[in-house]
PDB file of the backbone (N, CA, C, O) and the ligand in Angstrom, with CONECT records:
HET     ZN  A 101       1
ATOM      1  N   UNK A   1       0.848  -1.203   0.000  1.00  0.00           N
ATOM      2  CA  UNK A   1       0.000   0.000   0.000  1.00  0.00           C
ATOM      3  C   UNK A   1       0.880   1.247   0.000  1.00  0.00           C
ATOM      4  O   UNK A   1       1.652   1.508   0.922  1.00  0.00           O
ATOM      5  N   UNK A   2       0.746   1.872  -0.901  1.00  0.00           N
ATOM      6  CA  UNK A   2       1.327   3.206  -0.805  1.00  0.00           C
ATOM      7  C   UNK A   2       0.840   4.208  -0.371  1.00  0.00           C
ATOM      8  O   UNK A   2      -0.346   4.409  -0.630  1.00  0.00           O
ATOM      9  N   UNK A   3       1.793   5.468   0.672  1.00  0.00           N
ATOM     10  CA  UNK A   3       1.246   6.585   1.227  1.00  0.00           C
ATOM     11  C   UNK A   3       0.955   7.206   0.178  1.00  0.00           C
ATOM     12  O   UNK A   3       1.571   7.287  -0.884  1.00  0.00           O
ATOM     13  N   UNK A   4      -0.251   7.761   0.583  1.00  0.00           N
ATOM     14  CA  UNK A   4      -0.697   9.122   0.024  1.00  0.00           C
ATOM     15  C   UNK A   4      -0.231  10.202   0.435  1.00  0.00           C
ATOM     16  O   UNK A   4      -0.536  10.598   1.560  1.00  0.00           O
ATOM     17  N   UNK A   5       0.709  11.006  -0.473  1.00  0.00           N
ATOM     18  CA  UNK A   5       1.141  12.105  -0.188  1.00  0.00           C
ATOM     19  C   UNK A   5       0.199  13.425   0.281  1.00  0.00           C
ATOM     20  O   UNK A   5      -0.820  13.861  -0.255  1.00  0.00           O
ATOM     21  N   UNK A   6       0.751  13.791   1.204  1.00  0.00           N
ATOM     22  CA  UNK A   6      -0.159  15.401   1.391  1.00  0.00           C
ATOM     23  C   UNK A   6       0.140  16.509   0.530  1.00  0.00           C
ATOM     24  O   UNK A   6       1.291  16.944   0.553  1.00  0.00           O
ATOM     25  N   UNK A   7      -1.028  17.232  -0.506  1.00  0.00           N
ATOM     26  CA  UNK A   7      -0.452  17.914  -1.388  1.00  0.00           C
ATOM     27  C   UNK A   7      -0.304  18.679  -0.820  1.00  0.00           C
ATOM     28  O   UNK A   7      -0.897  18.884   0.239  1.00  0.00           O
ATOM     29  N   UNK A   8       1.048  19.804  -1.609  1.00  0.00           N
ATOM     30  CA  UNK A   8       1.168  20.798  -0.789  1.00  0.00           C
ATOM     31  C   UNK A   8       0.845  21.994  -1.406  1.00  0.00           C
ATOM     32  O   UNK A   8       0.848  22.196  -2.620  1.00  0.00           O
ATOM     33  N   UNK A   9       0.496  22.976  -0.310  1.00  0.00           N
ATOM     34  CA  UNK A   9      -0.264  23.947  -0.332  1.00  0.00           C
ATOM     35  C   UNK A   9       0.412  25.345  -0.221  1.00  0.00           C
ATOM     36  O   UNK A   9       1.639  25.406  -0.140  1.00  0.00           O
ATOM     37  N   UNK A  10      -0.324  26.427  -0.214  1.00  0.00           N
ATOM     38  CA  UNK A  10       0.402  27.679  -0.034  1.00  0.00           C
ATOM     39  C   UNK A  10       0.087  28.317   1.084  1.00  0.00           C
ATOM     40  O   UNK A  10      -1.123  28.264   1.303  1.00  0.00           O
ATOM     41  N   UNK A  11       0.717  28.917   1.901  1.00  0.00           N
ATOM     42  CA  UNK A  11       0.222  29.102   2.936  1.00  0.00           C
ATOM     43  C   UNK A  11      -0.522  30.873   2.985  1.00  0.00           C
ATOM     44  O   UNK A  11       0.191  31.683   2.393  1.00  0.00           O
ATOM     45  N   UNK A  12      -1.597  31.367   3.507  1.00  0.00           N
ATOM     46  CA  UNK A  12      -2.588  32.738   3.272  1.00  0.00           C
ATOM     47  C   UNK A  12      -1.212  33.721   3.137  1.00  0.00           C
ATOM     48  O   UNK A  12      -0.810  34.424   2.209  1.00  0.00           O
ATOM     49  N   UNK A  13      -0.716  33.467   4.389  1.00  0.00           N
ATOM     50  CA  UNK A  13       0.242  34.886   5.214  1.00  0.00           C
ATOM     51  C   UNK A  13       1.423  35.261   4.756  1.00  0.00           C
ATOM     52  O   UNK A  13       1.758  36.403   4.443  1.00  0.00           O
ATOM     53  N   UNK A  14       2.392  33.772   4.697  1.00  0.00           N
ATOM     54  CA  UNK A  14       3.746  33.929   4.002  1.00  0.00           C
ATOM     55  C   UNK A  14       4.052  33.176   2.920  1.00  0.00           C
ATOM     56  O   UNK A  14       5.221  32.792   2.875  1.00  0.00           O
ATOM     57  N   UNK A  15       3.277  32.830   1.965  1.00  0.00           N
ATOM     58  CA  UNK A  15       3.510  31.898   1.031  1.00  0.00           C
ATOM     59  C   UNK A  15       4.178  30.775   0.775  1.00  0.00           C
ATOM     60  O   UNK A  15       4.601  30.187  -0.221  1.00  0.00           O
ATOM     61  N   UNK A  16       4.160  30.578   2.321  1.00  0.00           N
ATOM     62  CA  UNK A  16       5.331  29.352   1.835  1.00  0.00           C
ATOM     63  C   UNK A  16       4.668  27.730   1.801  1.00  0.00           C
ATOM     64  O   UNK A  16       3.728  27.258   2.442  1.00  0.00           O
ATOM     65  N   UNK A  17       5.334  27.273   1.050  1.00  0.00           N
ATOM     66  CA  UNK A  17       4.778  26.083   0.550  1.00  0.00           C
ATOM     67  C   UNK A  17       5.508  24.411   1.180  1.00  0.00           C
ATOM     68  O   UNK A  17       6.633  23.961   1.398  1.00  0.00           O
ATOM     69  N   UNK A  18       3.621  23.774   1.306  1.00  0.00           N
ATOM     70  CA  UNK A  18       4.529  22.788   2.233  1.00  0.00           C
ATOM     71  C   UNK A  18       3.159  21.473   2.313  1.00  0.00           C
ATOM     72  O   UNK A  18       2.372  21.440   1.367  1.00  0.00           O
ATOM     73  N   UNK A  19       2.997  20.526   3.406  1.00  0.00           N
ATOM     74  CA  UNK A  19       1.893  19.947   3.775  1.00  0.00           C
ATOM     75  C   UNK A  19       1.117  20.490   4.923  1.00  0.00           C
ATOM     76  O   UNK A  19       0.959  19.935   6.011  1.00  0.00           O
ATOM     77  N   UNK A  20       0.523  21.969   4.438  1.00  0.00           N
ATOM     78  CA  UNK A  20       0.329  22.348   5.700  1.00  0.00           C
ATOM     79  C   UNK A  20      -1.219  21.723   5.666  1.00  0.00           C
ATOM     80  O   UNK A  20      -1.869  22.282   6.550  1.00  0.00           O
ATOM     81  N   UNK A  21      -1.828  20.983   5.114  1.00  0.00           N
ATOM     82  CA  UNK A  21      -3.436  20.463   4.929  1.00  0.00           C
ATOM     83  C   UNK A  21      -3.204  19.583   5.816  1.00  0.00           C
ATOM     84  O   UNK A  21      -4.301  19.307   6.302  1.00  0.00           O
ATOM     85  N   UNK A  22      -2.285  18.891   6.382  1.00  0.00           N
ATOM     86  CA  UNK A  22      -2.575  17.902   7.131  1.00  0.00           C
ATOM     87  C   UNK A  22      -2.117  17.909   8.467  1.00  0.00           C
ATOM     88  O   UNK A  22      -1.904  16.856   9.067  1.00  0.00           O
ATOM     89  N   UNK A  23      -1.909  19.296   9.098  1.00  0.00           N
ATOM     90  CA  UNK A  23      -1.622  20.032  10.101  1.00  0.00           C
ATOM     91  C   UNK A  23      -2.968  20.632  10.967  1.00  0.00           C
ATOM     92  O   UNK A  23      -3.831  20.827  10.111  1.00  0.00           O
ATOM     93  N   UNK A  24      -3.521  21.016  12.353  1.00  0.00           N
ATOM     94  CA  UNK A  24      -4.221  21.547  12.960  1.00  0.00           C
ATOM     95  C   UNK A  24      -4.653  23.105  12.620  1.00  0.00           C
ATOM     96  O   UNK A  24      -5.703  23.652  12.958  1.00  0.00           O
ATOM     97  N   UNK A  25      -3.420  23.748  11.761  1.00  0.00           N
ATOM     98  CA  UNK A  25      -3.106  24.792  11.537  1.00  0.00           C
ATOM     99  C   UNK A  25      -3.584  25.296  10.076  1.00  0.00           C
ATOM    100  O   UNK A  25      -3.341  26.449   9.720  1.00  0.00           O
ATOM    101  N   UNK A  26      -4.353  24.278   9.148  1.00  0.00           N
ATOM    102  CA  UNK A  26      -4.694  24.585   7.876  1.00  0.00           C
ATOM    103  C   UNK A  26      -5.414  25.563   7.781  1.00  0.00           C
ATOM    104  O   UNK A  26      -6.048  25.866   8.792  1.00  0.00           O
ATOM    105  N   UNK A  27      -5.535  26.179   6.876  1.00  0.00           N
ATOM    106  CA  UNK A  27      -4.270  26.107   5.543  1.00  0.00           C
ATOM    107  C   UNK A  27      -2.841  26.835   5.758  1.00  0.00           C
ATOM    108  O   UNK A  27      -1.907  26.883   4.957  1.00  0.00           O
ATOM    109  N   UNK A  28      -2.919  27.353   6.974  1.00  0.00           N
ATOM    110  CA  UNK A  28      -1.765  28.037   7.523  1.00  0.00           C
ATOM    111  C   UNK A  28      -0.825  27.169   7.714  1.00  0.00           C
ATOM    112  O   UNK A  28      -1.175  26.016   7.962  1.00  0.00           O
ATOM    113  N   UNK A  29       0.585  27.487   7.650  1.00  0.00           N
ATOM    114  CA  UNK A  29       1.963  26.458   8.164  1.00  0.00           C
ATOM    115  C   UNK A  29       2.032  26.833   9.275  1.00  0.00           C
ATOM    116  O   UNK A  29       2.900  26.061   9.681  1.00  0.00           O
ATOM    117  N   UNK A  30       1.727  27.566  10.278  1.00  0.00           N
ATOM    118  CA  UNK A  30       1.684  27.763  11.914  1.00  0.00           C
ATOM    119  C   UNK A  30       0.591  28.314  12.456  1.00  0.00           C
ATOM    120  O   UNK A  30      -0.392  28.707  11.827  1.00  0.00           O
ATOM    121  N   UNK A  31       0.731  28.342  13.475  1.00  0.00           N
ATOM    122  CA  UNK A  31      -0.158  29.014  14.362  1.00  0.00           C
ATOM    123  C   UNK A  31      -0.249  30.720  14.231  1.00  0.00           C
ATOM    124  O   UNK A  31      -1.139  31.545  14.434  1.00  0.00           O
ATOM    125  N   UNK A  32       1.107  30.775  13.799  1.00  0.00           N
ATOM    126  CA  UNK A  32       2.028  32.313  14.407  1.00  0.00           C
ATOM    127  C   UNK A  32       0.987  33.156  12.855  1.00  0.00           C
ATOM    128  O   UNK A  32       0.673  34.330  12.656  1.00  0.00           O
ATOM    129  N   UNK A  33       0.821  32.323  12.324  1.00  0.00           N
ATOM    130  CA  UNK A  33       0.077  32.745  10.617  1.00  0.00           C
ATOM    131  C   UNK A  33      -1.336  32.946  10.923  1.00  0.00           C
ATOM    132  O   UNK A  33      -2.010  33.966  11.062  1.00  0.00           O
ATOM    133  N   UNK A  34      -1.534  32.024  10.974  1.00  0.00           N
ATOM    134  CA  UNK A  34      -3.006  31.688  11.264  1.00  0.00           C
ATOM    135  C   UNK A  34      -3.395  33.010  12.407  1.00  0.00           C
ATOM    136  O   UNK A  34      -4.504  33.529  12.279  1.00  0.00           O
ATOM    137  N   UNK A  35      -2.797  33.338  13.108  1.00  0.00           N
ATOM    138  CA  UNK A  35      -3.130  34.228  14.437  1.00  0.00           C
ATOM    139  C   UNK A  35      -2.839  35.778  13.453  1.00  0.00           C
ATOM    140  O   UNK A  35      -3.514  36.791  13.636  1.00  0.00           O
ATOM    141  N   UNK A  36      -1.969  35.703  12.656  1.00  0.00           N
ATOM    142  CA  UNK A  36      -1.825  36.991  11.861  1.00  0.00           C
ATOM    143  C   UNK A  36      -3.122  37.368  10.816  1.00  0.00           C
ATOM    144  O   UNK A  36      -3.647  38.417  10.443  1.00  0.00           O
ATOM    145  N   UNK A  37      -3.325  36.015  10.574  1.00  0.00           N
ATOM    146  CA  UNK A  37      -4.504  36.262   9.086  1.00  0.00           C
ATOM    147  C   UNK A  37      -5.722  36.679  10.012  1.00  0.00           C
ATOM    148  O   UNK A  37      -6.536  37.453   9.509  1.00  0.00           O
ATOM    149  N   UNK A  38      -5.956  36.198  11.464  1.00  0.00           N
ATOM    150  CA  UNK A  38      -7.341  36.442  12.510  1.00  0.00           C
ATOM    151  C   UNK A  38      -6.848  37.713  12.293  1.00  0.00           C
ATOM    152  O   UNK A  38      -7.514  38.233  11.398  1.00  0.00           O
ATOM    153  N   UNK A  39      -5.775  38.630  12.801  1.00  0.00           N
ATOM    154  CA  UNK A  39      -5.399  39.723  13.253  1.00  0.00           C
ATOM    155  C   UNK A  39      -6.203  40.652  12.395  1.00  0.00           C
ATOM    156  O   UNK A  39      -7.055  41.511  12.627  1.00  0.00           O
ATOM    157  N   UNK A  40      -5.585  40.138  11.240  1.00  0.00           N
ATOM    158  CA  UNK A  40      -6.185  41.163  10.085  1.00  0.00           C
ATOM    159  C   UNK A  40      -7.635  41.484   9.816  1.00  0.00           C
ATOM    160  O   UNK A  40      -8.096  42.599   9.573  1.00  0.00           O
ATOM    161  N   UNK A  41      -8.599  39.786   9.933  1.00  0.00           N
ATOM    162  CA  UNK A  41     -10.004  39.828   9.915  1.00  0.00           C
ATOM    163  C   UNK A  41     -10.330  40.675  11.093  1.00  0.00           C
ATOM    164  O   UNK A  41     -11.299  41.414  10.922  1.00  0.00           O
ATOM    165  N   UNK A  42      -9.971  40.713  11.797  1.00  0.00           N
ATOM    166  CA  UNK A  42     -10.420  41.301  13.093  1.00  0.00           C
ATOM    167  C   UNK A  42     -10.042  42.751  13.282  1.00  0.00           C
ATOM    168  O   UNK A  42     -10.706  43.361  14.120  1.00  0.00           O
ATOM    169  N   UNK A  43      -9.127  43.382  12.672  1.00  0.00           N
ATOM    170  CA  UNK A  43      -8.828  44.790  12.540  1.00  0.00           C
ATOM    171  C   UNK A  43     -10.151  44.834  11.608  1.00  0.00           C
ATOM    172  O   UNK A  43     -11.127  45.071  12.320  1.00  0.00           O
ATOM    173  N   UNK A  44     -10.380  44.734  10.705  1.00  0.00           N
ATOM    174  CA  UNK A  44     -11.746  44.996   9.702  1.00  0.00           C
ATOM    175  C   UNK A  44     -12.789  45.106  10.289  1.00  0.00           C
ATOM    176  O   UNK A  44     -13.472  46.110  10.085  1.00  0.00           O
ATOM    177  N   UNK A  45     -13.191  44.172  11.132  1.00  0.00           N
ATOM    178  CA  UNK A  45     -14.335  44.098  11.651  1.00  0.00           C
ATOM    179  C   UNK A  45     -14.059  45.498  12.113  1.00  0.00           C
ATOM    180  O   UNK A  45     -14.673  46.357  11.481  1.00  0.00           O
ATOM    181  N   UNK A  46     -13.182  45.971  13.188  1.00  0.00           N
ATOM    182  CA  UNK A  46     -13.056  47.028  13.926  1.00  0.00           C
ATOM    183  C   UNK A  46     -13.793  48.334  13.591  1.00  0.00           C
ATOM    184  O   UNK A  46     -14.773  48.846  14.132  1.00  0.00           O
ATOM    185  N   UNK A  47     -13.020  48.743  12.510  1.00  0.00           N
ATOM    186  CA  UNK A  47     -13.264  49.734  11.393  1.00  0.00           C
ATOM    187  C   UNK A  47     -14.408  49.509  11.487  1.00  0.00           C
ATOM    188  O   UNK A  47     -14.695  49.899  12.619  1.00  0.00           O
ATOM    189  N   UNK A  48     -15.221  49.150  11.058  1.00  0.00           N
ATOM    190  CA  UNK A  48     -16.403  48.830  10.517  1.00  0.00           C
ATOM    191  C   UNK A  48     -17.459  49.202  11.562  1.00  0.00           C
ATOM    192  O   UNK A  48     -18.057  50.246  11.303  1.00  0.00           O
ATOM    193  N   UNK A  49     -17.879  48.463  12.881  1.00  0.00           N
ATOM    194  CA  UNK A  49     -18.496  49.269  13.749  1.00  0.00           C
ATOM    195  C   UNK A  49     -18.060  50.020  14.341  1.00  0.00           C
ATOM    196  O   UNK A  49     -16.875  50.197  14.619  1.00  0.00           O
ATOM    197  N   UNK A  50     -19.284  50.789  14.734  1.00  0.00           N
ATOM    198  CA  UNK A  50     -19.126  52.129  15.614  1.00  0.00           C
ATOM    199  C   UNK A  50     -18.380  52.213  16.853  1.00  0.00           C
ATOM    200  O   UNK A  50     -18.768  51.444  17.732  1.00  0.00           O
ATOM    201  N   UNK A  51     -17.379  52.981  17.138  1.00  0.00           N
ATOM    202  CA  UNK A  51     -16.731  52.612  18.602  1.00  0.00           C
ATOM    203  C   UNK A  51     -18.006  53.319  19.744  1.00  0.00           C
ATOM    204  O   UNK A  51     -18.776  54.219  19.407  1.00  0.00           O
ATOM    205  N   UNK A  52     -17.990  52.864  20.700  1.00  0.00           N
ATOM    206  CA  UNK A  52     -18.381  53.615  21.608  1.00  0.00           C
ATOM    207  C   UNK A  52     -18.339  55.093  22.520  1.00  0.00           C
ATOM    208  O   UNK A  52     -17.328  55.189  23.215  1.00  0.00           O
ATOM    209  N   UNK A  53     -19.129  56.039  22.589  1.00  0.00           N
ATOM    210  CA  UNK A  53     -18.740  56.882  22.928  1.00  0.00           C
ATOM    211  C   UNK A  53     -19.467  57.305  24.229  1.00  0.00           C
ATOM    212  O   UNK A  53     -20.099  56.519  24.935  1.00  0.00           O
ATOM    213  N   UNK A  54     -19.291  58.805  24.507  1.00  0.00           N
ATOM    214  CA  UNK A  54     -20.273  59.323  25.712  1.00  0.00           C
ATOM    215  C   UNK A  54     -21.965  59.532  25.325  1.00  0.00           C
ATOM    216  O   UNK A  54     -23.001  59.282  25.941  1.00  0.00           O
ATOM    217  N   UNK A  55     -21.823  59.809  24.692  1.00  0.00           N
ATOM    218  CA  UNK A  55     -23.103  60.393  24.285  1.00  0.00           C
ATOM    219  C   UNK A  55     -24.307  59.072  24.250  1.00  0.00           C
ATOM    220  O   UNK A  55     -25.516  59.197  24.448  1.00  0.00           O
ATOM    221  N   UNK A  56     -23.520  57.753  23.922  1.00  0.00           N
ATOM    222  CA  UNK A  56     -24.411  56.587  23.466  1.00  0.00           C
ATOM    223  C   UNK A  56     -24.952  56.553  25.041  1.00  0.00           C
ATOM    224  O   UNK A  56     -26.116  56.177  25.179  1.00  0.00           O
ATOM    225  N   UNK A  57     -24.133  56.950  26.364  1.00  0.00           N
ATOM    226  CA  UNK A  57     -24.867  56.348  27.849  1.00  0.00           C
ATOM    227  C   UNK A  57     -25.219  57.927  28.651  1.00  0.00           C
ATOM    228  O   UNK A  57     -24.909  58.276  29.790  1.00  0.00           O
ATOM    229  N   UNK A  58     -25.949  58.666  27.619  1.00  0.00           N
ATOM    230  CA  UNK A  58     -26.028  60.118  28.290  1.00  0.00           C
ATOM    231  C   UNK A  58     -27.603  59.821  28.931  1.00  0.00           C
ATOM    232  O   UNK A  58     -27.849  60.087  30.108  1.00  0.00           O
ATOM    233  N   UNK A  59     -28.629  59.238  28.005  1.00  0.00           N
ATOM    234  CA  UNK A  59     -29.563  59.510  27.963  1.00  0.00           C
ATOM    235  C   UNK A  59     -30.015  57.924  29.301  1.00  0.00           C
ATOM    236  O   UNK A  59     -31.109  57.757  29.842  1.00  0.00           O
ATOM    237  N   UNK A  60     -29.080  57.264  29.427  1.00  0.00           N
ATOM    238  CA  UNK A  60     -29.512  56.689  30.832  1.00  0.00           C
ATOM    239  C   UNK A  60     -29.221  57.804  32.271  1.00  0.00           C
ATOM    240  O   UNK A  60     -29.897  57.876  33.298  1.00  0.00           O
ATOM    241  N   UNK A  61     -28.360  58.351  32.009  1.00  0.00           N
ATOM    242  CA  UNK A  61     -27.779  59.352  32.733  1.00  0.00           C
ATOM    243  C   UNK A  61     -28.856  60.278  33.648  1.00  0.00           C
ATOM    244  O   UNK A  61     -28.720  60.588  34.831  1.00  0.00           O
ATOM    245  N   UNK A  62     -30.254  60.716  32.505  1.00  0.00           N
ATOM    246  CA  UNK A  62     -30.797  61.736  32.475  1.00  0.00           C
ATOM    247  C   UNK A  62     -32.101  61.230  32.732  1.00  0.00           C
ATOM    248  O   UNK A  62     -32.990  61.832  32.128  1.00  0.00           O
ATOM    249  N   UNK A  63     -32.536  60.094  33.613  1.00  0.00           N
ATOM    250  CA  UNK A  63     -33.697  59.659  34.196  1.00  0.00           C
ATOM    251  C   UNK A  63     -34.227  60.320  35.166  1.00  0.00           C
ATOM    252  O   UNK A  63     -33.700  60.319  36.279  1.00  0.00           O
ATOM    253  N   UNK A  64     -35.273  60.943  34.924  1.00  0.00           N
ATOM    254  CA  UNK A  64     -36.241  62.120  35.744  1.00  0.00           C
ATOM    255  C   UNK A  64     -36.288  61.661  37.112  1.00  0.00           C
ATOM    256  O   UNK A  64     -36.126  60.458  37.316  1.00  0.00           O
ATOM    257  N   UNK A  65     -36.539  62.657  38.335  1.00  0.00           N
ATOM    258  CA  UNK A  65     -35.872  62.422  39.721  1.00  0.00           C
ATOM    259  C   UNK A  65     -37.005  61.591  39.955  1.00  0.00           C
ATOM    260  O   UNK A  65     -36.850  60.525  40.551  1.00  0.00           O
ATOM    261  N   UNK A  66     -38.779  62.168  39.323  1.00  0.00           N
ATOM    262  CA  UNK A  66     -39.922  61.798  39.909  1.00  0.00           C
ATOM    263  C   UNK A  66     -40.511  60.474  39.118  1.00  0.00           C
ATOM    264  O   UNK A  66     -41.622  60.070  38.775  1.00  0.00           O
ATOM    265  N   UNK A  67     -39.225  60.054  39.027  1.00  0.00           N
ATOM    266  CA  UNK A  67     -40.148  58.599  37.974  1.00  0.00           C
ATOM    267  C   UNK A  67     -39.372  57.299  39.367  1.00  0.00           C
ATOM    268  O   UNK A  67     -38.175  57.029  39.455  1.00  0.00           O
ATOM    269  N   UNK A  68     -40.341  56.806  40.142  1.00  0.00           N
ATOM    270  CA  UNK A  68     -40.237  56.314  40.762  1.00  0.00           C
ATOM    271  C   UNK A  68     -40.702  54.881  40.408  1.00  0.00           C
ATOM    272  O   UNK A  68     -41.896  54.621  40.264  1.00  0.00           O
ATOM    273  N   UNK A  69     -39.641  53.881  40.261  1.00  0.00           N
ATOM    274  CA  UNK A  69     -40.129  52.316  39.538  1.00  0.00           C
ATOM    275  C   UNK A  69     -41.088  51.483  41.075  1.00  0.00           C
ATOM    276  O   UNK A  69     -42.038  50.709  40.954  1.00  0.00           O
ATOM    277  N   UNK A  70     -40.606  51.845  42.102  1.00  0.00           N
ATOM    278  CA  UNK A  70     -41.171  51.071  42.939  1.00  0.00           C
ATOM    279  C   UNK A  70     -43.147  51.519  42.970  1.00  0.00           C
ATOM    280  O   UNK A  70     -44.133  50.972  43.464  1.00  0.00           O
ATOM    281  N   UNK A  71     -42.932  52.689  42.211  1.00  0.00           N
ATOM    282  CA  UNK A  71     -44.853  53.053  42.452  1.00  0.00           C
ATOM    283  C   UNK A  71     -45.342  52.074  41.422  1.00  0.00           C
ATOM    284  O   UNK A  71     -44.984  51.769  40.285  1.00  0.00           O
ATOM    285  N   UNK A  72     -46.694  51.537  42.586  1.00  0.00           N
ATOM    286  CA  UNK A  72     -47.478  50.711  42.075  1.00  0.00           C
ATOM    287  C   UNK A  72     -48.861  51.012  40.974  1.00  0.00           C
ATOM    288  O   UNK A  72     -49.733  51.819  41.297  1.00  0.00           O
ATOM    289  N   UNK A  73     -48.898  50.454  40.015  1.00  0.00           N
ATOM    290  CA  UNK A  73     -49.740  50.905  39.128  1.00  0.00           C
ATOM    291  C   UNK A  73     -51.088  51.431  39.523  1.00  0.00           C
ATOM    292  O   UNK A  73     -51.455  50.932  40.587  1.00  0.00           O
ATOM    293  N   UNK A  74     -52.092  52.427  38.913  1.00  0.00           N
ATOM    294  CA  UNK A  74     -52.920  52.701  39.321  1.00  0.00           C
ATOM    295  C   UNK A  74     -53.821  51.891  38.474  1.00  0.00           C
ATOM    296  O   UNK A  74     -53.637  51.828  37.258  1.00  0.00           O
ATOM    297  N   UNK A  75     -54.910  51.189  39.138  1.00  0.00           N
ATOM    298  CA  UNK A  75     -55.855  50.720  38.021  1.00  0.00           C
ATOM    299  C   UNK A  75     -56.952  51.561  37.903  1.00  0.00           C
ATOM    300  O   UNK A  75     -57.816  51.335  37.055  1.00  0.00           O
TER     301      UNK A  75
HETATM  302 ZN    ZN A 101       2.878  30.803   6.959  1.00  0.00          ZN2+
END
């Protein structure tokens, strides 16, 4: 019976070429790659939504003195 070779592949980050398909790390040849290519998806995301600011928690801020939650409803 003959092995089946692992073809080899290119890797996203540094191009380097190897059996990285039959590694934990696919299609990446490391971890150290694989954690760079997240890096990048994840800077994008960033950009993309809104950061948080003051203004988004002003209007909890500004709950009227006479609004009392413990008063019981009037029927
Ligand atoms: Zn690599």
């Amino acid at each position: 019976m003959a092995a089946v070779p692992t073809p080899h592949t290119r890797c996203p980050t540094c191009s380097e070429r190897g059996p990285w398909l039959g590694s934990p790390t696919a299609p990446f040849c490391s971890d150290r790659c694989k954690l760079i290519d997240f890096g990048r998806w994840a800077n994008q995301s960033y950009t993309i939504s809104e950061p948080l600011r003051p203004e988004h928690f002003r209007e909890y801020e500004e709950i009227p003195d006479d609004l009392d939650p413990d008063e019981p409803e009037s029927i």
